[in-house]
C-alpha positions in Angstrom: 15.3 -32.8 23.0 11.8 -32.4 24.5 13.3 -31.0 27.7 15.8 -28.6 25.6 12.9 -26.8 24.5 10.7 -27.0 27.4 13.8 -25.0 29.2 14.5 -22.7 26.1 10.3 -21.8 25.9 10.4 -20.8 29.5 13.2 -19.1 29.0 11.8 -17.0 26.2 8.9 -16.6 28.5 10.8 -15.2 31.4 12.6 -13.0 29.2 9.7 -11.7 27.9 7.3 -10.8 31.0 8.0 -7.6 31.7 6.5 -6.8 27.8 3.7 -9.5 28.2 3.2 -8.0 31.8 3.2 -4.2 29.6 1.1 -5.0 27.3 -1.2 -6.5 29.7 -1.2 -3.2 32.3 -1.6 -0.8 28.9 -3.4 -2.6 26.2 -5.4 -5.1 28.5 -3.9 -8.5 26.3 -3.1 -11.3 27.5 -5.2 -11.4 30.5 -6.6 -14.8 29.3 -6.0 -18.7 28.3 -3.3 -19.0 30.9 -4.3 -22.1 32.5 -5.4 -23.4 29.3 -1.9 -22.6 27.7 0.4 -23.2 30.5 -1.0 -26.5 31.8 -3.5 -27.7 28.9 -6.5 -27.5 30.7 -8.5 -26.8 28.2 -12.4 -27.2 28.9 -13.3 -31.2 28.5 -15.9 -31.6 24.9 -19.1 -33.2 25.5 -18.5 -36.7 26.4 -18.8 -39.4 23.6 -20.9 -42.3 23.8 -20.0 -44.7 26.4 -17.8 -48.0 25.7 -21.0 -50.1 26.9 -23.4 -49.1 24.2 -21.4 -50.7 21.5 -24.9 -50.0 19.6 -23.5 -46.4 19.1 -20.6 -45.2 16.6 -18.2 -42.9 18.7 -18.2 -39.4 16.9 -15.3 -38.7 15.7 -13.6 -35.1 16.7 -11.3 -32.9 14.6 -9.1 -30.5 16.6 -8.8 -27.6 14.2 -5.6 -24.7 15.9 -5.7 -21.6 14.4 -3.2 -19.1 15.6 -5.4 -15.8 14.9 -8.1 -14.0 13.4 -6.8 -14.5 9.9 -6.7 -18.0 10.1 -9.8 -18.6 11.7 -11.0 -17.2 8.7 -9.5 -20.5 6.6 -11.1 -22.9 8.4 -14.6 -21.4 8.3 -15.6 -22.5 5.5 -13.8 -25.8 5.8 -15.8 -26.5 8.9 -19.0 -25.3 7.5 -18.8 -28.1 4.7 -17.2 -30.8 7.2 -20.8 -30.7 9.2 -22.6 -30.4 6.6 -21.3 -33.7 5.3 -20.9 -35.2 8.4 -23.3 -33.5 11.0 -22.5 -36.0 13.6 -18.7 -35.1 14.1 -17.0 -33.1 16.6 -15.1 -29.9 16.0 -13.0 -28.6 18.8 -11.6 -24.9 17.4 -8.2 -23.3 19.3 -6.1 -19.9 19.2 -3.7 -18.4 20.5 -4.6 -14.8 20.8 -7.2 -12.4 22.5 -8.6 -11.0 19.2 -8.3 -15.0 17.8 -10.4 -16.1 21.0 -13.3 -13.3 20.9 -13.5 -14.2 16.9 -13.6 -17.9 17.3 -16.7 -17.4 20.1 -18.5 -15.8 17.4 -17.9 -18.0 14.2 -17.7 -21.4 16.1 -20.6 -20.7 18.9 -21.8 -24.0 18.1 -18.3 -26.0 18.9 -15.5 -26.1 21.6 -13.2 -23.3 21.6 -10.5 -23.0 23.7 -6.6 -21.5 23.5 -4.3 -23.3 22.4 -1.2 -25.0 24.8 2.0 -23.6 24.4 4.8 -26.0 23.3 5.9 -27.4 26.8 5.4 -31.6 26.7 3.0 -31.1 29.8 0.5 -28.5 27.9 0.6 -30.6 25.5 -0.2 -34.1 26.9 -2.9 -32.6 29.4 -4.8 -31.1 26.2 -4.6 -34.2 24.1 -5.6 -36.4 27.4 -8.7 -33.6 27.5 -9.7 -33.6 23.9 -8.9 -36.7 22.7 -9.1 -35.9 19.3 -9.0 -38.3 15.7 -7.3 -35.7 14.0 -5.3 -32.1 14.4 -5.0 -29.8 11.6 -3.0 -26.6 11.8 -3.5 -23.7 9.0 -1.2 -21.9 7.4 2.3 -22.9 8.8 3.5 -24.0 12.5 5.8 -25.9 13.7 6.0 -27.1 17.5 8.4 -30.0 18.0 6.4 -31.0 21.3 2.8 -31.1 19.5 3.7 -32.7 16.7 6.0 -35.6 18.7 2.8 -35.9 21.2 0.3 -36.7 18.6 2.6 -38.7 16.6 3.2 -40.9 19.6 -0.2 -41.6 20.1 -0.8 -42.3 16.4 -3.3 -39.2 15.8 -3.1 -37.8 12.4 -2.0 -34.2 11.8 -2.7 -32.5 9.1 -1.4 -29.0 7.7 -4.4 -27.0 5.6 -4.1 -24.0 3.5 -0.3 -24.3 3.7 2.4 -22.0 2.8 6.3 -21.4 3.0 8.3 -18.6 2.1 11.4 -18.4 0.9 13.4 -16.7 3.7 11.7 -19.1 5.9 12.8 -22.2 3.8 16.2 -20.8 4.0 16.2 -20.6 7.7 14.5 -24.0 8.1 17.2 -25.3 6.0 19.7 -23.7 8.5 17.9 -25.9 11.5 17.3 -28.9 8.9 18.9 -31.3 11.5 15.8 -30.5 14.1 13.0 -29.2 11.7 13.0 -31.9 9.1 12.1 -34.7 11.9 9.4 -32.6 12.9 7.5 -32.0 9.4 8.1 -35.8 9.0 5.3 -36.7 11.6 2.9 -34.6 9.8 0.4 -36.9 8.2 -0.3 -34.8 4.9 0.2 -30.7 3.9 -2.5 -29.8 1.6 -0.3 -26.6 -0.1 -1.5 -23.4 -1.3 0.6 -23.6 -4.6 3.1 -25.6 -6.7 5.8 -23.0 -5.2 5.0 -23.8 -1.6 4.9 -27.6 -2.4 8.5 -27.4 -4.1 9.7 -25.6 -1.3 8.5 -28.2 1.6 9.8 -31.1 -0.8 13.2 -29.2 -0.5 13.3 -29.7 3.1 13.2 -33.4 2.6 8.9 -33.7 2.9 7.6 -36.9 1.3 6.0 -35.9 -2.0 3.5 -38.7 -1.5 2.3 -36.9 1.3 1.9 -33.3 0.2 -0.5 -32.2 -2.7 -1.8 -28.9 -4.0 -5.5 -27.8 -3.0 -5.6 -24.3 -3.9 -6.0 -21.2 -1.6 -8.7 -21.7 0.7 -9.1 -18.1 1.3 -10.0 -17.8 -2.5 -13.5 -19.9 -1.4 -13.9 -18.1 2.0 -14.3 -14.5 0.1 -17.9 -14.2 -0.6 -18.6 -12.3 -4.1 -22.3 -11.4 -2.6 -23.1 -7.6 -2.2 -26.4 -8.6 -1.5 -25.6 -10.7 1.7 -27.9 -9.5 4.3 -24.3 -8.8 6.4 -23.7 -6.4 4.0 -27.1 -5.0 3.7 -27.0 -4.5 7.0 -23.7 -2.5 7.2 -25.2 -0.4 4.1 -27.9 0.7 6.1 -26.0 0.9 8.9 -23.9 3.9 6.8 -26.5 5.6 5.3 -25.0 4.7 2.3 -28.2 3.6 -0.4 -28.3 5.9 -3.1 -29.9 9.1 -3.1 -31.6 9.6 -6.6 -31.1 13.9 -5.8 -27.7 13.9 -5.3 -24.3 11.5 -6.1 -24.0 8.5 -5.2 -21.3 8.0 -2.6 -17.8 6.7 -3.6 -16.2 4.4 -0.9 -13.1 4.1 -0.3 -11.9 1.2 2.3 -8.8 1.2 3.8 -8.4 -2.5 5.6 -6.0 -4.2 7.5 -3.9 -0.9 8.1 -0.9 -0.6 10.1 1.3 2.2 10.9 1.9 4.9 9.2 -0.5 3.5 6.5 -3.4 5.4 8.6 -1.6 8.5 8.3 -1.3 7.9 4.5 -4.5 7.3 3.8 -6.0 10.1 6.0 -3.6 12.6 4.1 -4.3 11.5 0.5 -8.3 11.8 1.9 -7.9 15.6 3.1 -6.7 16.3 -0.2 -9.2 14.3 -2.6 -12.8 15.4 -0.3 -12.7 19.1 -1.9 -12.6 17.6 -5.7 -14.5 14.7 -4.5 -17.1 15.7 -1.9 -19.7 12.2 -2.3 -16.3 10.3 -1.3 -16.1 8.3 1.6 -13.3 6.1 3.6 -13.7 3.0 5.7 -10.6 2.6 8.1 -10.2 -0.6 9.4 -7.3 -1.2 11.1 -5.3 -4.6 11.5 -4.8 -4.6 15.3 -7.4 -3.9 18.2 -5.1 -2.4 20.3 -4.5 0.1 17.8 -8.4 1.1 17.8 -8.1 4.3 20.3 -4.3 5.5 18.7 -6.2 5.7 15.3 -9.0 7.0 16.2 -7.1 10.0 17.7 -5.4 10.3 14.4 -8.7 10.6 12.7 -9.9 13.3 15.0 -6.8 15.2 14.0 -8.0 15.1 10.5 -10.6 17.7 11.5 -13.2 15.4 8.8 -16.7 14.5 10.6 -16.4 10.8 11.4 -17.8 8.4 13.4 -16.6 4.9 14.7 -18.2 1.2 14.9 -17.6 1.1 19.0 -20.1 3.9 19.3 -22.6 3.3 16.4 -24.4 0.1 17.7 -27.3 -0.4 15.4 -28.3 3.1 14.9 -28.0 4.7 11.6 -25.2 6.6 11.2 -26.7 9.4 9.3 -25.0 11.1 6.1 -22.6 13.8 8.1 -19.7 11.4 8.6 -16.6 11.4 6.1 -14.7 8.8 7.6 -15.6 5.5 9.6 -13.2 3.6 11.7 -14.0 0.0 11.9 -13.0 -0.6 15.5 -14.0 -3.9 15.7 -12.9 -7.7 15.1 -14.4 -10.0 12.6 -16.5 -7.6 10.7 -13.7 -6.6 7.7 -15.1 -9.1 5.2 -18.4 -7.5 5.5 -16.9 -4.0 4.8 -15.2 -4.5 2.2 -18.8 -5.5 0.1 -19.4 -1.7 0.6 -16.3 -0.6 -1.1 -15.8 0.8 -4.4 -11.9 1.2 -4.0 -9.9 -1.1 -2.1 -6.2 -0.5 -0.5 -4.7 -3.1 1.5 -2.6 -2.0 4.0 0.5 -4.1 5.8 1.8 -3.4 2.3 3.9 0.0 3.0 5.0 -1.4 6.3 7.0 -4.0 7.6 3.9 -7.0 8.1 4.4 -8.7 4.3 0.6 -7.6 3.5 -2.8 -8.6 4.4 -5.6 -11.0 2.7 -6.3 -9.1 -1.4 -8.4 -12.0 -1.7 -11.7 -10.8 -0.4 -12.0 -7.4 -1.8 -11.4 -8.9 -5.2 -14.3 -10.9 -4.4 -16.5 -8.2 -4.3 -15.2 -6.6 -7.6 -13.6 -4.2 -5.5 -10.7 -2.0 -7.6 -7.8 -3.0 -5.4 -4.5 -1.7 -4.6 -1.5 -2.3 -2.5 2.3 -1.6 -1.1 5.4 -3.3 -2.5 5.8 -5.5 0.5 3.5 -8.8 0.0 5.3 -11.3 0.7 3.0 -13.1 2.8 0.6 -13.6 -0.1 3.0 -13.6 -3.2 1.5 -16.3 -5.1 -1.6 -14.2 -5.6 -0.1 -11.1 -6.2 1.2 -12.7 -9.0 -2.0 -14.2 -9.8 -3.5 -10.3 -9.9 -0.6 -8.7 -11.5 -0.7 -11.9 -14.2 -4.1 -11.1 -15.3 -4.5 -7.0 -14.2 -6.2 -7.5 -11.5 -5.2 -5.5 -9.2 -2.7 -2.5 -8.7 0.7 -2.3 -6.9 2.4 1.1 -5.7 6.2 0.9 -5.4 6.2 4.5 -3.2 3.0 5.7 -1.0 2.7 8.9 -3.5 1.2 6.7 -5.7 -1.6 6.2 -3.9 -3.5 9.4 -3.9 -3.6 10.5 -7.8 -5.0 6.5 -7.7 -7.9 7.2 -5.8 -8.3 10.0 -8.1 -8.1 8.3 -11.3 -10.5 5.5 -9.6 -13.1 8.0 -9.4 -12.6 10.2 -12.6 -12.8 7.4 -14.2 -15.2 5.6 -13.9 -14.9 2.8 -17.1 -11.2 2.4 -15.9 -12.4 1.3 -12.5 -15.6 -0.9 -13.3 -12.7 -2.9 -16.0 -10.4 -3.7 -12.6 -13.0 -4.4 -10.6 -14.2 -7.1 -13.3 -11.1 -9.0 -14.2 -10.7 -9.1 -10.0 -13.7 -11.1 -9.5 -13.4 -13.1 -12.5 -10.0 -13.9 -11.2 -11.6 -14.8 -7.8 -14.2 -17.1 -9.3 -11.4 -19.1 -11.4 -9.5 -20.0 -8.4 -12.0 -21.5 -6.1 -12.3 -25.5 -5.4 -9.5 -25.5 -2.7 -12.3 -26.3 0.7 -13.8 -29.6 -1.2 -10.0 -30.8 -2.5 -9.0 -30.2 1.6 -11.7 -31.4 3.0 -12.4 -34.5 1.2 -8.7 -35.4 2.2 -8.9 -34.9 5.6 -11.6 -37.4 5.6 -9.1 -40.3 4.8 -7.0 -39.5 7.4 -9.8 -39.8 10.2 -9.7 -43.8 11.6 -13.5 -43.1 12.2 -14.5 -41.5 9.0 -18.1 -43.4 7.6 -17.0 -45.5 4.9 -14.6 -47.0 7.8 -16.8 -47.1 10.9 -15.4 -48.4 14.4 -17.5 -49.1 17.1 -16.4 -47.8 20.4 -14.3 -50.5 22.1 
């Protein structure tokens, strides 16, 4: 089996060069990681103590794989409290993408980051032989046969965090049961986002002794502060403290975009800035490469805007209309300058993006039909009017509008969205404070270095 799919994963990756090789030529990705990925030679941690000063615990090391920028985001806060409770422990942090890797150099500064192997048994082994880590934990949802067989062989714990399972992925797991179900099997414990998720991975034949639910971490990452000096910062950054002469301005955030959501929201804007002159729009969109085709969509417009890339710390003045976000990382600190919120990868094809942080804020939010990716808390929002759903994109104009005529309405969903928020929080301790028994080295079970 191993060698099945090291020959089908270079198959896929032969087959897809020429748009790997593409995107690297046009959009300057995947120009990285490849020795890391290909042959697992990720840079060595600092070296433990040595196995003659048995005076010494060995610090124990997590290996924490997060495929991209989104997930990174789930195990911040996780991290955060595992060294606060543990300062002596050892956090090695992995991705898979460009944008993932940049991130993770600027939230984990302090740790080992590195990408990720690919799935081929030799990636694998080399990275596990480098790291040598106590314990893996994935985010989200991945499965790779190869990693998950490698660590169980060597008796290392893995762990899933934050996890999740759709239903049209359940149905085509259960088409594969034969080869899936073994893997999941040598997964330690999966710490689920919900009840539904948990049902669904006992349905594949999981052990329910070995799956709980801890909540959605993502509800603890999203910080409710509008005072946080990141915020401040971006506030001043905007020129957008109030003016006691004049009215204050109305933001309106657009985050996590994708095509033709851009398009959409820079339409609906055209029409609203004559009845709404004090508005304002953030534009953040989802994928870096995207930066410079958006950015020649919003000089199209014809509004006055300016963009993050060329802003550096100066003041941006009170001129601009619109401000594209061209940059990674920075989207939770935007959206605590937003008074309306829409959440794009909702009116395309992507299953929609993270709700969860502009609700934090008390921002009035809104999205697209299609989020299925975060279905659970939709269902929260919609449960306790949280939030607002469009079923076409023409709804989202007279919205905006509403939003800003009326001004009770929108202060009333912005409440019940943070209250919401602040209800579902807990999920970091629960995971964290399982992890812990899973670690052969955690302090209530100390083992000197052999």
């Amino acid at each position: 089996m191993p060698y099945l799919l090291n020959f089908l994963y270079a198959l896929l990756l032969v087959l897809a060069s020429p748009w790997i090789l593409w995107r690297r030529i046009t959009q300057g990705r995947y120009r990285r990681g490849w020795r890391e990925k290909l042959l697992g030679f990720i840079p060595e941690p600092a070296a433990r103590p040595s196995a003659t000063d048995l005076s010494q615990q060995r610090p124990p090391r997590i290996w924490f794989h997060a495929v991209s920028v989104g997930e990174l985001q789930v195990i911040r806060p996780v991290i955060e409290l595992a060294i606060s409770e543990w300062p002596e422990l050892q956090v090695i942090v992995t991705t898979s993408t460009d944008s993932g890797y940049e991130l993770a150099k600027k939230l984990y500064a302090k740790h080992h980051v590195g990408f990720a192997p690919l799935d081929f048994t030799w990636a694998v082994h080399k990275a596990l032989d480098r790291i040598e880590p106590d314990l893996v934990v994935m985010t989200e949802m991945e499965l790779w046969p190869n990693w998950y067989r490698a660590t169980f062989q060597r008796k290392i714990p893995i762990a899933i965090i934050n996890a999740r399972l759709s239903e049209r992925s359940l149905r085509g797991y259960q088409r594969a049961a034969r080869w899936i179900v073994p893997t999941l099997k040598q997964v330690a414990w999966i710490g689920a986002q919900s009840a539904t998720y948990r049902d669904r991975f006992l349905k594949l034949g999981y052990p329910e002794t070995q799956i709980e639910v801890t909540g959605n971490i993502k509800f603890d990452g999203a910080t409710p502060d509008r005072e946080h000096p990141e915020v401040v910062h971006r506030r001043q950054l905007l020129s957008l403290t109030k003016s006691p002469s004049a009215d204050p301005p109305i933001v309106w955030l657009c985050g996590s975009t994708q095509a033709p959501e851009e398009a959409l929201c820079l339409h609906a804007m055209k029409n609203l800035l004559p009845r709404f002159p004090h508005l304002r729009m953030i534009l953040v969109p989802r994928h870096a490469e995207r930066f410079d085709e958006v950015a020649r969509l919003v000089e199209s417009s014809g509004l006055p805007w300016i963009r993050r890339s060329q802003l550096h710390d100066d003041p941006a003045g009170t001129e601009w209309r619109i401000f594209l976000a061209d940059s990674v990382g920075e989207l939770r600190w935007w959206w605590g300058l937003a008074d309306i919120g829409f959440v794009g990868g909702s009116f395309g094809s992507r299953g929609g993006q993270n709700m969860i942080e502009p609700c934090a804020y008390g921002v009035a939010t809104s999205f697209g039909p299609n989020t299925r990716n975060f279905a659970d808390v939709v269902q929260l929002l919609m449960e306790s009017q949280g939030a607002v759903q469009f079923q076409d994109p023409s709804e989202l104009e007279p919205w905006v509008a509403a939003m800003i005529e009326k001004s009770a309405e929108r202060c009333e969903l912005q409440a019940r969205a943070k209250e919401l928020v602040q209800k579902q929080r807990g999920a970091v301790q629960r995971t964290w404070s399982r992890l812990t028994t899973l670690i052969p080295r955690h302090p209530d079970r100390p083992i000197l270095v052999e």
